[in-house]
N, C-alpha and C positions, 0 to 999 in steps of 0.2 A: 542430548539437547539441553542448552542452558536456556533459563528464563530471568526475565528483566521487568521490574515492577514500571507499568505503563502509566508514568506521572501519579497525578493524584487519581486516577481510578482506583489505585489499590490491585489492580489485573494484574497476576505474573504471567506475563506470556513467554512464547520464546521467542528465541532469537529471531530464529526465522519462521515467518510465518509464511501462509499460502494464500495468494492473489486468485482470485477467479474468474478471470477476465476471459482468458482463453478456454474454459471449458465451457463458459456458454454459448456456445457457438453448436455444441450437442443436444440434440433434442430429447430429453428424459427417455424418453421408450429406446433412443439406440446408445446411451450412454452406460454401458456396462462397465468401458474400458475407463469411465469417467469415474466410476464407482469403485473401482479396484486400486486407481489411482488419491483419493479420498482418505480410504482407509489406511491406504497405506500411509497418507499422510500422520495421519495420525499415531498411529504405530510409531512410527520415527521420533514423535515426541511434540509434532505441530501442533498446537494447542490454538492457535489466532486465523480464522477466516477472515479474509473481506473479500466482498462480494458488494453486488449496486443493482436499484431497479432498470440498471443501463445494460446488462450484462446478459441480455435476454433470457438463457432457462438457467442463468448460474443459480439462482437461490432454490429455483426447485429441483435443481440435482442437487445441494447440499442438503434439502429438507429428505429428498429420496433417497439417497446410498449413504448418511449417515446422521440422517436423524434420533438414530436408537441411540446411536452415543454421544448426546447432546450435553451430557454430563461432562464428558470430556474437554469439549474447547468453545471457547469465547468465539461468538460470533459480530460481525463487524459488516454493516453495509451501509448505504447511501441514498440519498435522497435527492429530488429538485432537478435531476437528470433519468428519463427512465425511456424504454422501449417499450411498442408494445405491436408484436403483430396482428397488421390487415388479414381479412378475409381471403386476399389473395397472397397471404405466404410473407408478403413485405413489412419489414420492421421500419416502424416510423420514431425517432426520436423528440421527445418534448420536453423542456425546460422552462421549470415555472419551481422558483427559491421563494414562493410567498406561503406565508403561514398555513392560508387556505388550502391549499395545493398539498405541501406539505404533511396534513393531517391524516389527509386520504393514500395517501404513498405508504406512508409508513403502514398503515393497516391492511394494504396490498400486500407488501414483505410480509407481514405475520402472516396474512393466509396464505401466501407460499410458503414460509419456511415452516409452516403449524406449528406456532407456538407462538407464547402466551409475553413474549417479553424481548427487546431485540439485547444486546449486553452493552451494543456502542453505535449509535446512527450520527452519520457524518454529512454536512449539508455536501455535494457533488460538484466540484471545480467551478462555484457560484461565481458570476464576476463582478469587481470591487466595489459597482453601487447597491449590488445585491448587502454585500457586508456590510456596507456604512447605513444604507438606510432603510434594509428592505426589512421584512419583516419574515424572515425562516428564521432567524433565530428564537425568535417568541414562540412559534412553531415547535419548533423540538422543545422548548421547555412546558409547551403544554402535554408534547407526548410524553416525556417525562414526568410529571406532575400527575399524569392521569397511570399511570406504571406500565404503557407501555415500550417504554426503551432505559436504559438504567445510564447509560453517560451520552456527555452529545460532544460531536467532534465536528471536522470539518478538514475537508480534502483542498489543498488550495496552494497555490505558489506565488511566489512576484508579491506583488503592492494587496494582492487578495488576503494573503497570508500575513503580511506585517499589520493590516486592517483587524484580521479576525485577533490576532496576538494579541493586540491594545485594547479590545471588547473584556480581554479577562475572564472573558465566560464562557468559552469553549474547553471542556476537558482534554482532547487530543490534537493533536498537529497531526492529517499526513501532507508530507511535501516530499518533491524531486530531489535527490541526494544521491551521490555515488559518484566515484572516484574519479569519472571525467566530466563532474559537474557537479564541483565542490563550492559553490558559491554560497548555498544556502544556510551551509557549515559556518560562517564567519559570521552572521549577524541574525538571519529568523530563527534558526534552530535554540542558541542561545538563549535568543528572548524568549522564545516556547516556552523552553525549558525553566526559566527566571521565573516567570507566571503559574509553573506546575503541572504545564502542561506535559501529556505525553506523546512521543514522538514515534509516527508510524510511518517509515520511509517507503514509497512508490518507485518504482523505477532503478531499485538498486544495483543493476546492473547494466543499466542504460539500454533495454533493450535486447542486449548482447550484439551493439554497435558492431562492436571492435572484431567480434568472428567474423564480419564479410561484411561489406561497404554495401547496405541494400537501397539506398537512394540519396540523391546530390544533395538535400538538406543534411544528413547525417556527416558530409565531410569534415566539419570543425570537430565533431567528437571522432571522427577517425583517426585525423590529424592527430588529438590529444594520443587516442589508444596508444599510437605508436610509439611513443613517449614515454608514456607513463604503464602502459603497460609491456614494455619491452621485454626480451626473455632476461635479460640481466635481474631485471626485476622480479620477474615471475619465479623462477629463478624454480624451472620445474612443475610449477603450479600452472593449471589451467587460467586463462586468464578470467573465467566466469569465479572461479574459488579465490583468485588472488582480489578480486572487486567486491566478494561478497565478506571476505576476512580483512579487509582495508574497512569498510564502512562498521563492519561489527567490533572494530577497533576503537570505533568513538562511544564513550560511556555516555554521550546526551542521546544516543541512537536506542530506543527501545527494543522494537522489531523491523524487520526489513520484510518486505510482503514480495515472494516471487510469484510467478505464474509461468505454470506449464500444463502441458499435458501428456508429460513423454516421461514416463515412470523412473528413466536412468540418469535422465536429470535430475528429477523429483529429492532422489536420494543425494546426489552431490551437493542439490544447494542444503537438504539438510545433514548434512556434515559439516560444513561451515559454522553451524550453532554449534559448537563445539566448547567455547568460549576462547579458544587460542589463540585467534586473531593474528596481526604478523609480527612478525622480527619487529625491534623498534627502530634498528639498523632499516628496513624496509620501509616502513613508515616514512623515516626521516627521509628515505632517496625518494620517494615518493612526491612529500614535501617540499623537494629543491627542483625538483623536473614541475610540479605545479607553479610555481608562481612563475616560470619561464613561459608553460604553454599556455598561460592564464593572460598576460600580457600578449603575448602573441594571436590566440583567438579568442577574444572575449565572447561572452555569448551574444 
């Protein structure tokens, strides 16, 4: 596994990191197979969690099946979006990006994850008057300030994202990026990157769109997969590893955050941090089939 200095934080993380999204969905007491799957992560050389108080028991199964080896990897979660189960079994979602809000979140996450310090909190897909005028940003600098979190980021895409870029005071970027939705490539990533930010890519694989059409919104990227990820191109490569070695191609790309739960994935996407990335002959065919199906199905 290669690692990649995450902007100005100073974090080497790796390439590929692990998304948590989909393990919270296991409730700690039957989550063994969530725990074996963890480890292993780690073993393979994963060093970068992210995880969200949205994510229902994901933080307390990373606090339970791999908190002894806290030494090991940078942890990474979210704020201003959280869950939290009713009485009756039901998760209710609540969004509240204000400072106040904010303060209490974040000390939630500590005493799930038990521990004393989070290493990067990310305000949670805030929308664009939240950034221009709300007040979570002040928020995480007082968590900061007081040492409970050591950088502050912010998960965000669209006009949320070119907003927080221009603030200058956000340590990390994660945004939407991968090969059949290159857009963010040409102009916010850059600027991120300009400002020092660091870049943590969401969604690098789209989902995994292109394996099987799962509903009528996904057509334009279907459409694109076809294209762009044809077997000429693939050229042998799974098309999950040919999307994960395309995005780990681009040097303004830090990490790329997958999520699974199925341990023979787990291993393929990290094989991709490999640092090999693709043919530049691949690349370039890549390149010339994009701006055809970009014109064709904008987003």
């Amino acid at each position: 596994m290669k690692h990649r200095t995450l902007g100005r934080t100073g974090l080497r993380v790796s390439e590929v990191g692990f998304g948590a999204w989909e393990i919270g969905w296991t409730k700690p007491e039957e989550g063994d197979e969530v725990g074996r799957l963890l480890n292993r992560a780690l073993d393979l050389g994963i060093n970068f969690l992210d995880s969200s108080a949205a994510y229902r028991w994901s933080e307390e199964l990373i606090a339970k099946y791999v908190g002894h080896r806290r030494e090991e990897f940078f942890f990474a979660t979210k704020c201003g979006s959280w869950r939290v189960q009713q009485p009756d079994g039901e998760w209710v979602q609540t969004l509240d990006y204000s400072g106040d809000a904010i303060q209490p979140a974040i000390d939630r996450s500590l005493q799930r994850l038990k521990i004393d310090c989070i290493d990067l909190i990310q305000l949670h897909s805030p929308p664009l008057e939240d950034v221009v005028s709300g007040s979570g940003l002040e928020g995480l600098k007082r968590a900061q300030q007081a040492g409970k979190v050591r950088w502050i980021g912010i998960s965000a895409d669209g006009e949320a994202a070119r907003a927080a870029i221009r603030t200058g005071e956000y340590d990390t970027l994660q945004i939407t990026y991968n090969v059949l939705e290159q857009e963010a490539g040409r102009e916010l990533i850059p600027a991120a990157r300009a400002r020092g930010m660091g870049i943590i890519v969401k969604n690098p694989i789209a989902n995994a769109v292109y394996e099987q059409p799962r509903a009528e919104e996904n057509a334009r990227l279907w459409d694109r997969a076809s294209t762009l990820l044809s077997p000429e191109v693939t050229a042998g490569r799974s098309r999950v590893e040919t999307a994960l070695r395309w995005l780990l191609s681009d040097p303004n790309v830090d990490t790329a955050i997958v999520g699974t739960t199925n341990l023979r994935h787990l291993e393929a996407n990290a094989a991709a941090g490999d640092g090999r990335g693709l043919p530049p002959e691949t690349l370039a065919e890549i390149a010339r089939r994009w701006e055809r199906v970009a014109g064709e199905h904008p987003p």
